[in-house]
C-alpha positions in Angstrom: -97.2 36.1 -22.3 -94.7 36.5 -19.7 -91.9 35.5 -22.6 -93.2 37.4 -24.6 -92.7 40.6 -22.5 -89.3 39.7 -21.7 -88.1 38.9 -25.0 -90.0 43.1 -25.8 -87.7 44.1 -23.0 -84.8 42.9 -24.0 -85.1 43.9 -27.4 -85.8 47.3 -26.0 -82.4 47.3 -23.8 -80.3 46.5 -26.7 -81.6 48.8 -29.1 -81.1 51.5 -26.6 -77.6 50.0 -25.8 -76.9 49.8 -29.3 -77.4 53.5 -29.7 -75.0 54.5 -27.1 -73.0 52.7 -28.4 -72.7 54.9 -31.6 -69.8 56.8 -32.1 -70.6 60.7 -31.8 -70.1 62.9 -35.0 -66.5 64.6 -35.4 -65.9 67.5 -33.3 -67.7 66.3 -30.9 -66.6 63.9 -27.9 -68.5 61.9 -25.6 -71.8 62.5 -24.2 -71.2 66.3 -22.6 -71.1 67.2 -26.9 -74.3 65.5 -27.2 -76.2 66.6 -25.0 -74.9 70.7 -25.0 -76.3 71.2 -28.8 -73.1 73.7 -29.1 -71.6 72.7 -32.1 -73.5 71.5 -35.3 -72.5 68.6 -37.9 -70.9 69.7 -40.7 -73.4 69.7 -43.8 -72.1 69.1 -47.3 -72.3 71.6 -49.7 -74.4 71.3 -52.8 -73.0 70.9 -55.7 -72.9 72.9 -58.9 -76.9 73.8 -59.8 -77.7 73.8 -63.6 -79.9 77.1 -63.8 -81.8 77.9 -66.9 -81.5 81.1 -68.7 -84.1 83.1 -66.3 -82.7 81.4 -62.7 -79.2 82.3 -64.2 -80.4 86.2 -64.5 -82.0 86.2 -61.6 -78.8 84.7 -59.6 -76.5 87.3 -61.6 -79.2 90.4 -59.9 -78.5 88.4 -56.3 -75.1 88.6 -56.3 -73.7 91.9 -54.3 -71.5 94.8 -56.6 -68.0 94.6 -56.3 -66.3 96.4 -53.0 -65.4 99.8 -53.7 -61.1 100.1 -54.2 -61.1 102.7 -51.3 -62.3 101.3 -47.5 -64.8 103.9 -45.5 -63.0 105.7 -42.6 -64.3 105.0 -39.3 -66.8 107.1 -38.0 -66.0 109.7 -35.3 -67.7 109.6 -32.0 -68.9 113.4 -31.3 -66.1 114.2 -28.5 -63.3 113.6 -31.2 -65.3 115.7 -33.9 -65.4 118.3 -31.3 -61.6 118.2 -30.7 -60.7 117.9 -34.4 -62.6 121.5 -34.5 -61.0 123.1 -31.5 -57.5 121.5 -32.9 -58.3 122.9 -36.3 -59.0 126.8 -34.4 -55.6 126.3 -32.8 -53.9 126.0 -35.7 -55.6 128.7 -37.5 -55.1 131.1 -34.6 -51.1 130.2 -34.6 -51.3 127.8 -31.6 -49.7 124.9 -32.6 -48.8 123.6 -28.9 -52.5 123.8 -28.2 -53.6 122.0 -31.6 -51.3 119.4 -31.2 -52.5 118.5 -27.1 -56.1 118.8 -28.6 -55.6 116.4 -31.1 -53.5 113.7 -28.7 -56.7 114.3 -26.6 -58.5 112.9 -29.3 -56.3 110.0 -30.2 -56.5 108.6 -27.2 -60.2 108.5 -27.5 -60.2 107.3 -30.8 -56.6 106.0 -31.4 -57.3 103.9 -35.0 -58.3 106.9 -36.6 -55.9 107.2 -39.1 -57.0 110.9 -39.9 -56.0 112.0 -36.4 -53.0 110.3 -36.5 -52.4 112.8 -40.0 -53.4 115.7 -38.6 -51.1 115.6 -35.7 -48.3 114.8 -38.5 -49.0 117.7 -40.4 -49.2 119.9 -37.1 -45.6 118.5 -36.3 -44.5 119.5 -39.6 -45.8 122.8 -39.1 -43.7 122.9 -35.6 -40.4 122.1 -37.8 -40.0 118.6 -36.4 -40.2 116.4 -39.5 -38.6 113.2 -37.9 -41.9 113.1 -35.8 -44.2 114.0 -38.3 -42.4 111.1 -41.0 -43.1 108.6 -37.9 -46.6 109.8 -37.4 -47.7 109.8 -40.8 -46.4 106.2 -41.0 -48.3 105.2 -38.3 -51.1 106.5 -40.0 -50.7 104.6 -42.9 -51.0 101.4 -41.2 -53.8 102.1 -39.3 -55.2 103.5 -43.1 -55.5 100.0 -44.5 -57.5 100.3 -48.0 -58.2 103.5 -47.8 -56.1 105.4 -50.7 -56.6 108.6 -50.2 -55.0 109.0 -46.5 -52.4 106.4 -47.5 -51.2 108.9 -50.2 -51.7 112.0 -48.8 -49.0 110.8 -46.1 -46.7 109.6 -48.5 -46.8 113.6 -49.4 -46.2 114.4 -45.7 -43.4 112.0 -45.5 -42.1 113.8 -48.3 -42.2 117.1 -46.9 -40.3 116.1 -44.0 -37.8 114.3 -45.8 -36.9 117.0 -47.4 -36.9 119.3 -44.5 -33.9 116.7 -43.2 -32.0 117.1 -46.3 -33.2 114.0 -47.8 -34.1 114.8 -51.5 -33.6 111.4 -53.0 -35.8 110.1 -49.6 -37.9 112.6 -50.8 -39.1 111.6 -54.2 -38.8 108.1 -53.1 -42.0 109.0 -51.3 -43.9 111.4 -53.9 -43.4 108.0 -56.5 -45.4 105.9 -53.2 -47.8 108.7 -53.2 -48.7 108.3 -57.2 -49.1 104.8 -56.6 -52.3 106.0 -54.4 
């Protein structure tokens, strides 16, 4: 009985030893991997399913529209709706100084907002400073990514400065950009 036991435990020892001794899965490394739980095996994907006429309908109904051409703008905390307003009231009343510190104001609280960023061109343009406005609306565009609209109404800013500088051919080099849009 004795042997018997010892012959159990030994059996038992190796197993165990033998499943140390098993090389952990990739991505992983040593013991510290296996016991966090941080990081799961890869799984293989499944292959191509052969779907009847029904499952093939039903899949079609599953699958999400296509994206719209022109991205969403990004929604405007209160505080820069507010300034937008008061910038807009500025302007209307003749002060552009006024607009144009309202709408920095709101920049800095909300500086990927490619709309500000077009506003304070046009207010530049308004103020005769068309180098500024050309860089602003530029900036704009960037920050416009997808969303058609903005993109091509500051090609026609652009425009409008260029040829406040002189720069007719600059000019219509931008109005073709803005029909792209």
């Amino acid at each position: 009985m004795m042997k018997t036991r010892g012959v159990g435990l030994v059996l038992l020892i190796l197993v165990q030893m033998s499943c140390a001794m098993v090389a952990p899965p990739p991505g992983r490394s040593g013991r510290a991997a296996a016991t966090t739980g941080a990081e799961q095996p890869e799984r293989a994907t499944p292959g191509p399913l052969i779907m009847g006429p029904e499952e093939s309908e039903e899949a079609a109904q599953a699958l999400p529209p296509e994206l719209p051409r022109a991205q969403p703008e990004p929604a405007s905390p209160p505080a820069v709706l507010a300034l937008m307003h008061e910038a807009e009231n500025d302007r209307s009343a003749g002060q552009l100084d006024a607009a144009a510190a309202t709408l920095e104001r709101a920049i800095r609280i909300q500086p990927s907002n490619p709309r500000l960023w077009q506003q304070l061109a046009a207010l530049r343009l308004e103020q005769h400073q068309p180098g500024l406005a050309e860089d602003l609306a530029k900036k704009s565009n960037l920050l416009a990514a997808g969303n058609f609209s903005v993109i091509e109404e500051n090609w026609l800013l652009i425009a409008k400065a260029r040829r406040l500088r002189g720069d007719e051919s600059g000019a219509v080099a931008a109005e073709t950009k803005a029909r792209r849009f």
